[in-house]
C-alpha positions, -999 to +999 in steps of 0.1 A: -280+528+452-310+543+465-299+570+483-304+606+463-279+622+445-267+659+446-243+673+423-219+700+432-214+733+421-193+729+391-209+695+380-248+712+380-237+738+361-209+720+336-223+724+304-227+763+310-189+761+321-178+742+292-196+764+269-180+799+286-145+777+279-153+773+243-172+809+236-136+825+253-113+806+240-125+812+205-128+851+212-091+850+221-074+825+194-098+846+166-094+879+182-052+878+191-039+855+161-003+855+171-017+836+207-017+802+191+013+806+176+028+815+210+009+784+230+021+765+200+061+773+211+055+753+239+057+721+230+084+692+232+087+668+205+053+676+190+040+677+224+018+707+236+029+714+271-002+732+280-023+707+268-001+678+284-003+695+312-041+702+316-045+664+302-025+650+326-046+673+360-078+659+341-068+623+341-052+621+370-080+626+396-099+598+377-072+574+375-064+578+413-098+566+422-095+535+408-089+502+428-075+477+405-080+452+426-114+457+418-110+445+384-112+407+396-145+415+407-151+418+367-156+379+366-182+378+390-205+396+366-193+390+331-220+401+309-216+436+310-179+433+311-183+417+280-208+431+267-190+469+271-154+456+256-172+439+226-191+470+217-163+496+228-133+474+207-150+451+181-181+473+173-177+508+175-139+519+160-155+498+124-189+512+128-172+548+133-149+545+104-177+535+083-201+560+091-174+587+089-165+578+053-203+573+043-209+613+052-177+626+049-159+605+026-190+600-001-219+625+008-205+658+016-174+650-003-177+674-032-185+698-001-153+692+018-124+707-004-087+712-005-059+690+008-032+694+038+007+681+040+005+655+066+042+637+069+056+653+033+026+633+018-002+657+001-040+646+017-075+654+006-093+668+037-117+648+040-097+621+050-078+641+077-111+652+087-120+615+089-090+600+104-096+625+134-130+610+138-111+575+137-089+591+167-123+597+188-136+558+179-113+539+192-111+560+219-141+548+251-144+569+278-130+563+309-128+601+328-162+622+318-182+586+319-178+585+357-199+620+357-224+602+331-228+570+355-234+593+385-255+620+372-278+586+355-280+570+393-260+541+376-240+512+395-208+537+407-184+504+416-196+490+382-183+522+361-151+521+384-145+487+373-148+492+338-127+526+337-100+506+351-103+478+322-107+502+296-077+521+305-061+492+309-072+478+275-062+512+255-027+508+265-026+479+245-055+482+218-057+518+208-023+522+190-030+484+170-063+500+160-059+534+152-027+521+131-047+500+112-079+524+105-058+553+098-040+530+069-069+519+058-077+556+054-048+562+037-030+586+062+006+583+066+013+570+102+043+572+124+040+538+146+063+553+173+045+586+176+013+573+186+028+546+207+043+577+229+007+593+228-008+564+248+018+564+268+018+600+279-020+602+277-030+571+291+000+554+306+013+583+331-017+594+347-026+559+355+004+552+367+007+579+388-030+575+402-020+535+410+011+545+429-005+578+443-037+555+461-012+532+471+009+551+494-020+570+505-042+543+517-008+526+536+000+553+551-030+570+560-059+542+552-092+542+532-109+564+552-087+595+549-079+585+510-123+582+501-134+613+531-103+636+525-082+635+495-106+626+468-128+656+481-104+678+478-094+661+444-136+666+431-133+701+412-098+694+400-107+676+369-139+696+361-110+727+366-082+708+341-112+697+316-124+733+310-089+749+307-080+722+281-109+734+266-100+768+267-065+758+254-076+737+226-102+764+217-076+794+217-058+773+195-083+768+171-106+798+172-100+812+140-103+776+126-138+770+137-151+805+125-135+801+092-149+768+083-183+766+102-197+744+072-170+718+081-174+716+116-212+715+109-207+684+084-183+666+108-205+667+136-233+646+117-213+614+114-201+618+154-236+624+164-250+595+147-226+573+157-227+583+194-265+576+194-261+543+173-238+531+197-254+537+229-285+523+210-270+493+210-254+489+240-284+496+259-310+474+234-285+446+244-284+454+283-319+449+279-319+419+260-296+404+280-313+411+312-293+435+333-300+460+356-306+494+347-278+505+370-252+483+352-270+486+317-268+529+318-229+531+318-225+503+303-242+524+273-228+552+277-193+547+279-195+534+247-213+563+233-192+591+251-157+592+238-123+598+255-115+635+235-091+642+253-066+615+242-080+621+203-071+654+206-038+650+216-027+621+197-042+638+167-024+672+171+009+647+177+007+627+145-012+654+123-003+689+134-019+714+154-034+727+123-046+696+110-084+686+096-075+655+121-073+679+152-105+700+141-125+669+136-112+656+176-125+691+187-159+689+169-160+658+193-159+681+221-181+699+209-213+677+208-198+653+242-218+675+270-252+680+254-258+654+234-247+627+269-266+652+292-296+645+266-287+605+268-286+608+305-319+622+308-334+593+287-320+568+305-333+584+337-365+584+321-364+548+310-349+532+334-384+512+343-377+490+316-351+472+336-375+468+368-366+477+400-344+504+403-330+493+433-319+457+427-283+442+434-260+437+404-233+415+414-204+443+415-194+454+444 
């Protein structure tokens, strides 16, 4: 873990690429109206094809480098296993419903007006607006983390090991927990339609990573899989993540420009609760004695959120038009600065945890 760390092209540069994907794909939904109508045609069963699509290149390329057979190596180290699924599925879908309803729900309410038809039912918008927070809450990182744990010299296996148990554990957490938040919310909530969201979101792109590593490394071994393919595979999700941006942002361009106070006044409660959370994950790294390269994406995939399921369930259950599907693209965003800012600090700090260079058990 010693050994310097470059970045390529497209990951040094990222947060300029991401904001050219949002600045365009604004101009274009604001400046050619009847475009989001026309992406909006493409869909199947409330599906967006585009975005499915771009999802499914994003995820893939993640899901393909994991090695579940690395997920045994979990018990050899359980604190920060632990310590990450406590936070990610006990702590932080609560704390983000309750900090979400605090600003949106009781300060700004008098601020947030007018109401949406979500399933025939007539709902206030601040609730949509909160429910799409909800969507980003329960949902931990497990793609852009693996960019966060690099670029923050963390523990590479480590991150590996905990995509693979958190993808694991959404498939059979986030639609349990989103069902209950979102009724707790008072939004009307089709079980079946966000059972298919995971699926398609989560469940296919692993699946197809799994079976994808599988054949590769039998027929062609580890070597060719690590040196070759996954080279080849490196800009493919940086690619897929900024044309889902420029998707989602086409779609809702004119959106964003007409309600700048909203997306202003949804981004406080998402910002605080990313910092709270990675507060806490890595105050109690530290108390509990890890290593910094363990203890920094342990943190952070806490803090960063997986946006790219939100979004989709959220234009799935709600609409494409929904104050749920704005509030999932606020996430997006304040993701890339605010976790390039938490990536510096933990860079910066990372002497608290002694040596940078010691073993942490997961190999």
């Amino acid at each position: 873990m010693g050994t310097e760390r470059t970045l390529s092209f497209f990951e040094r540069y990222l947060s300029v690429w991401v904001g050219l994907a949002i600045v365009v794909g604004t101009a274009l939904g604001a400046s050619f109206p009847s475009l989001p109508e026309i992406l909006d045609q493409w869909s199947y069963a409330q599906v967006s094809i585009p975005i499915a699509v771009c999802l499914f290149f994003m995820m893939f390329p993640i899901m393909v480098k994991i090695d579940f057979s690395r997920v045994r190596t979990a018990a050899k180290s359980p604190k920060p296993v632990l310590l990450t699924l406590v936070i990610n599925w006990l702590i932080k879908p609560f704390t983000m419903y309750l900090i979400a309803y605090f600003f949106l729900g009781y300060l700004f309410r008098d601020l947030i007006t007018g109401t949406e038809i979500i399933g025939g039912e007539t709902v206030e918008l601040y609730r949509s607006y909160i429910s799409g927070t909800i969507l980003l809450g329960i949902a931990p990182c497990t793609a852009m983390v693996l960019l966060w744990g690099y670029l923050a010299k963390g523990n590479d296996a480590f991150t590996l090991v905990m995509v693979a148990v958190n993808s694991l554990t959404m498939l059979f957490l986030y639609a349990p927990l989103g069902g209950l938040l979102l009724s707790i919310n008072q939004m009307p909530i089709p079980w079946e339609t966000i059972l298919l969201s995971v699926l398609i979101y989560v469940g296919l792109p692993l699946l197809s990573g799994y079976y994808t590593r599988r054949k590769i490394v039998a027929t062609k071994g580890i070597d060719y899989f690590n040196q070759v393919f996954l080279h080849r595979l490196t800009p493919i999700s940086i690619i897929a993540l900024l044309s889902t941006l420029l998707v989602l942002f086409t779609l809702k361009g004119r959106t964003i420009l007409d309600q700048p106070l909203d997306i202003l006044l949804i981004a406080v409660p998402l910002l605080i609760q990313t910092l709270f959370i990675f507060g806490l994950g890595y105050l109690a790294a530290k108390l509990l004695k890890m290593e910094y390269q363990v203890s920094a994406p342990a943190a952070m995939i806490g803090a960063s959120n997986h946006f790219e399921v939100a979004i989709a369930t959220a234009v799935v259950l709600f609409g494409l038009g929904s104050g749920a599907a704005v509030a999932t693209v606020v996430g997006v965003l304040i993701e890339v600065p605010v976790m390039l800012m938490l990536v510096r600090f933990c860079l910066k700090t990372q002497h608290w945890f002694g040596s940078p260079d010691v073993k942490t058990g997961v190999e």
